[in-house]
N, CA, C and O atoms as a GROMACS GRO file, in nm:
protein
  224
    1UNK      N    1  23.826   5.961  -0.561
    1UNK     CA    2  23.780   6.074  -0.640
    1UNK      C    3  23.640   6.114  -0.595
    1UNK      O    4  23.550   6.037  -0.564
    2UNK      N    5  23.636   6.265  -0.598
    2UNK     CA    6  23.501   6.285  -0.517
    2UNK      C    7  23.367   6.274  -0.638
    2UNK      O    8  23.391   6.278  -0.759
    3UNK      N    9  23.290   6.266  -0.608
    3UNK     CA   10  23.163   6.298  -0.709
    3UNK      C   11  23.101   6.428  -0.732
    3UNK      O   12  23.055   6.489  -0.635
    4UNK      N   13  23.095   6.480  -0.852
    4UNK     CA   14  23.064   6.587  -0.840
    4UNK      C   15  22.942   6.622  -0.856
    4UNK      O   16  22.901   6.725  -0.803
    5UNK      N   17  22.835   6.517  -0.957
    5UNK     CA   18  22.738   6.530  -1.008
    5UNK      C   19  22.675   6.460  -0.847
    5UNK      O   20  22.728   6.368  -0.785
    6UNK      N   21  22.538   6.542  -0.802
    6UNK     CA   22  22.483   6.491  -0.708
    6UNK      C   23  22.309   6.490  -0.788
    6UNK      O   24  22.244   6.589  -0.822
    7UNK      N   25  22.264   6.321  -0.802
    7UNK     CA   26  22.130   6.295  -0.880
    7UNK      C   27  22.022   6.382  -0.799
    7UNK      O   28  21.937   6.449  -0.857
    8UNK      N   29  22.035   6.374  -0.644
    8UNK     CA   30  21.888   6.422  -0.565
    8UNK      C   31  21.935   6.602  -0.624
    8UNK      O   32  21.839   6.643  -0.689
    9UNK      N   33  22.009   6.674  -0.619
    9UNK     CA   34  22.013   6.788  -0.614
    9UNK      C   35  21.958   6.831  -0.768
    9UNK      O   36  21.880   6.921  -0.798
   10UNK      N   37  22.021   6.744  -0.843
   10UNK     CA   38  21.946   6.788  -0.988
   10UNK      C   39  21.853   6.798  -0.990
   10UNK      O   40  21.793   6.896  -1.035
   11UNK      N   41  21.791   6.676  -0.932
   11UNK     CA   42  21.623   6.646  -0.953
   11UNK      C   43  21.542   6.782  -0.929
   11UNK      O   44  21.463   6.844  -1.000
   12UNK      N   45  21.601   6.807  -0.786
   12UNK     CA   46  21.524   6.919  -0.721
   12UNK      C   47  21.586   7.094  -0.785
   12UNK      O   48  21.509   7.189  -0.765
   13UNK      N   49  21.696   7.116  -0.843
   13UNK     CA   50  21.727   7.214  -0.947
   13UNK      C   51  21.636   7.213  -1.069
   13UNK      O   52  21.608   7.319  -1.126
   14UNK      N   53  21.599   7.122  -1.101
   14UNK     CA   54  21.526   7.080  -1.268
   14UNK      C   55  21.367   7.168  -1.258
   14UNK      O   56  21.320   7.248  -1.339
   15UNK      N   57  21.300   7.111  -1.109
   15UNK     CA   58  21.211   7.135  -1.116
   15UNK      C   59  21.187   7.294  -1.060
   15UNK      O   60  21.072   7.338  -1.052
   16UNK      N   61  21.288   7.364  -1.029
   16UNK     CA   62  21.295   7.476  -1.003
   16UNK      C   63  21.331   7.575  -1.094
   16UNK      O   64  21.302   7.694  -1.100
   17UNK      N   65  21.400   7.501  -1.163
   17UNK     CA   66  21.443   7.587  -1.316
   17UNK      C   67  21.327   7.544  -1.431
   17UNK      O   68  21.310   7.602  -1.539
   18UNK      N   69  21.271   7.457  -1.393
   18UNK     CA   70  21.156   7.463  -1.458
   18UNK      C   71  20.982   7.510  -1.468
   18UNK      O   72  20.884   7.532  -1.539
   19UNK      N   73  21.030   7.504  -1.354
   19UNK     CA   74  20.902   7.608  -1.259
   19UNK      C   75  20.928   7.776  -1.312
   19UNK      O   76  20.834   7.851  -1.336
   20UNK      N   77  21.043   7.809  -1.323
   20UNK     CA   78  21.053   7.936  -1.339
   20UNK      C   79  21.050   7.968  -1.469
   20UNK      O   80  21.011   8.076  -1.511
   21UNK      N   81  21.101   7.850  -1.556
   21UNK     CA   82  21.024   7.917  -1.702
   21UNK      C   83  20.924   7.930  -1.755
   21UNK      O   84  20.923   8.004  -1.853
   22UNK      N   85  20.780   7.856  -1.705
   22UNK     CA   86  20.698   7.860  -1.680
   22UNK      C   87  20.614   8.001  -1.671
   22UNK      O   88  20.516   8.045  -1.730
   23UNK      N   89  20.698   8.047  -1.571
   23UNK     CA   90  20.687   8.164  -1.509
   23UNK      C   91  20.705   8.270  -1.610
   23UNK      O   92  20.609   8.341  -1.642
   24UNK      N   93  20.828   8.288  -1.666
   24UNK     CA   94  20.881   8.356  -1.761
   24UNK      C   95  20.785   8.401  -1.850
   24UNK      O   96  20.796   8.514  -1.898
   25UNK      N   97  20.677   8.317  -1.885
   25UNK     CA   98  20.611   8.286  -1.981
   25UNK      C   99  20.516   8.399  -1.952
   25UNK      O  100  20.457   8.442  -2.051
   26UNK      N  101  20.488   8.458  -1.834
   26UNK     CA  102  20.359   8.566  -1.771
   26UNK      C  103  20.462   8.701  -1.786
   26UNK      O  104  20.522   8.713  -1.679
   27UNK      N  105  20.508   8.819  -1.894
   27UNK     CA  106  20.535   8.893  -1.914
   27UNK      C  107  20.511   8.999  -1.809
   27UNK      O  108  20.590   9.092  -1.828
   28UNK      N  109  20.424   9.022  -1.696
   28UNK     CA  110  20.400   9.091  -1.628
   28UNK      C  111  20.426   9.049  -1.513
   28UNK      O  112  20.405   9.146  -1.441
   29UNK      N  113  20.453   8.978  -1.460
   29UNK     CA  114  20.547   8.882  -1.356
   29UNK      C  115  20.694   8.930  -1.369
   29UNK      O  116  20.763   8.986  -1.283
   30UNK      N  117  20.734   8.888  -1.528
   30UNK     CA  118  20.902   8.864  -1.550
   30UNK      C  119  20.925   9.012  -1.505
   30UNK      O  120  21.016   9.043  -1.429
   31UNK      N  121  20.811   9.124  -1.573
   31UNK     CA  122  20.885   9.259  -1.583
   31UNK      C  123  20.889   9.323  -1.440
   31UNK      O  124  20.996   9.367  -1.399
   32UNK      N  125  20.751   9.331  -1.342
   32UNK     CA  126  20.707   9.353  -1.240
   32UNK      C  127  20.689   9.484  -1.264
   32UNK      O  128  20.763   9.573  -1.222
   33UNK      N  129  20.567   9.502  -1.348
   33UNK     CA  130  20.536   9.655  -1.338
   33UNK      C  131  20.456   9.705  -1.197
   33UNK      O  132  20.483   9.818  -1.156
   34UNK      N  133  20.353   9.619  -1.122
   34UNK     CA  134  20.269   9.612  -1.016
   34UNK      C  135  20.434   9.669  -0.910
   34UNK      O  136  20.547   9.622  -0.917
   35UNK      N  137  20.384   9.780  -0.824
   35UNK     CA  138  20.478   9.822  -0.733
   35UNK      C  139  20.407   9.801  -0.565
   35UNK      O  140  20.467   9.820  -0.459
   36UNK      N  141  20.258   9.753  -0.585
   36UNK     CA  142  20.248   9.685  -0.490
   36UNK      C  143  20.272   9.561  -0.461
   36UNK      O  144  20.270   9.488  -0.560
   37UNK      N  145  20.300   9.497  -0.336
   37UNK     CA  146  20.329   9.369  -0.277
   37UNK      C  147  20.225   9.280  -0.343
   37UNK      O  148  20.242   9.186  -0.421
   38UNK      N  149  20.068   9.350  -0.276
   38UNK     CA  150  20.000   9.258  -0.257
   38UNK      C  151  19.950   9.231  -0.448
   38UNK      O  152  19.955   9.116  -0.492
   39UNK      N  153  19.927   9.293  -0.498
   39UNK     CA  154  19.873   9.260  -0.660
   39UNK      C  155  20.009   9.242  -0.687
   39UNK      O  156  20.033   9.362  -0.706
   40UNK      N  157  20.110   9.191  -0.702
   40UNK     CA  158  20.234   9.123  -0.727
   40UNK      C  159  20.246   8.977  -0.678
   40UNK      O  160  20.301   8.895  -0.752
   41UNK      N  161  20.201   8.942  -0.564
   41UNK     CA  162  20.163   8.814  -0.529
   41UNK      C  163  20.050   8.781  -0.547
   41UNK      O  164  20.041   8.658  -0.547
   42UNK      N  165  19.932   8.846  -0.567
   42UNK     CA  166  19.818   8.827  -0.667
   42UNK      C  167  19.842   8.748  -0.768
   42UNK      O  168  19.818   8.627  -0.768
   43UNK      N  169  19.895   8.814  -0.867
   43UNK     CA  170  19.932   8.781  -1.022
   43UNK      C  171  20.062   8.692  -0.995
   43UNK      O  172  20.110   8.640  -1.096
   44UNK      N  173  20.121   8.669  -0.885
   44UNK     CA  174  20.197   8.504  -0.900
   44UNK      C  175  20.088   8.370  -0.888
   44UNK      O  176  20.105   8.270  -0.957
   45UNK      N  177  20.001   8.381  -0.814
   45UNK     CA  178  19.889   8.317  -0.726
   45UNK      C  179  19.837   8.283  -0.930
   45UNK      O  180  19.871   8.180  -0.987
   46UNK      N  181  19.765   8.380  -0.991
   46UNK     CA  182  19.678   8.348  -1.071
   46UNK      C  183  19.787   8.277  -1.163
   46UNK      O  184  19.752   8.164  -1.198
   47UNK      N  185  19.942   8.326  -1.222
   47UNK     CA  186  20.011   8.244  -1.302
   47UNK      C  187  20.027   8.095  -1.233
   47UNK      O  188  20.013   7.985  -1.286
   48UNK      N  189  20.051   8.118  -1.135
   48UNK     CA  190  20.067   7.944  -1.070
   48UNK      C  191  19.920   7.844  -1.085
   48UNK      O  192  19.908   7.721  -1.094
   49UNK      N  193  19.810   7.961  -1.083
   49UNK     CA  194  19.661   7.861  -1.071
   49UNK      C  195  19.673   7.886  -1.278
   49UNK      O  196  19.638   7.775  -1.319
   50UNK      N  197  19.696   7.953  -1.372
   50UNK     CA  198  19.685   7.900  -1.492
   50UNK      C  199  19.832   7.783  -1.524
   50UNK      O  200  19.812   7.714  -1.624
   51UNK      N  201  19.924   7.764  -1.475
   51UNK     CA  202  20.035   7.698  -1.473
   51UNK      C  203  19.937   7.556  -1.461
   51UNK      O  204  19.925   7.481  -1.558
   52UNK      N  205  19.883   7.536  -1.357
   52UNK     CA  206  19.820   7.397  -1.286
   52UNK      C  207  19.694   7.389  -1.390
   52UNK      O  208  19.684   7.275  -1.435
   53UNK      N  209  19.621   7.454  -1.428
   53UNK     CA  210  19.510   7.443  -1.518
   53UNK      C  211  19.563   7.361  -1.618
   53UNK      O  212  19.529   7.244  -1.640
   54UNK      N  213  19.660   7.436  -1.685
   54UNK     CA  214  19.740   7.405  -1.795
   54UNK      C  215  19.782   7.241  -1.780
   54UNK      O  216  19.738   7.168  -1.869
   55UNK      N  217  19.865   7.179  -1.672
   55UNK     CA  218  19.894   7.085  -1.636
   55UNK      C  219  19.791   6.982  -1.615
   55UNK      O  220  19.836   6.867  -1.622
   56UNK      N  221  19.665   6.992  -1.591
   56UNK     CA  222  19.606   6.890  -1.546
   56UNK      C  223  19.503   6.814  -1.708
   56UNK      O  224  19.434   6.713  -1.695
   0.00000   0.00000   0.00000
């Protein structure tokens, strides 16, 4: 019988689905009103540096 549940793949799903709710959490991210590139990866940059603030 094969296995279906694979432990390494969860691990690394968990923290990706958890990373992104995180994310969720920055309303101007989720919606993407910014129609430029660069202040769109701006404001990922600053949610990821308050994400890590938050964390430490």
């Amino acid at each position: 019988m094969e296995q279906f549940f694979d432990d390494l793949l969860y691990k690394y799903r968990f923290v990706v689905e958890r990373t992104n709710a995180w994310l969720d959490a920055f309303k101007a991210i989720l919606v993407r009103f910014e129609t430029n590139k660069i202040h769109w990866k701006a404001l990922n940059i600053i949610a990821f540096c308050v994400i890590l603030l938050r964390r430490l």
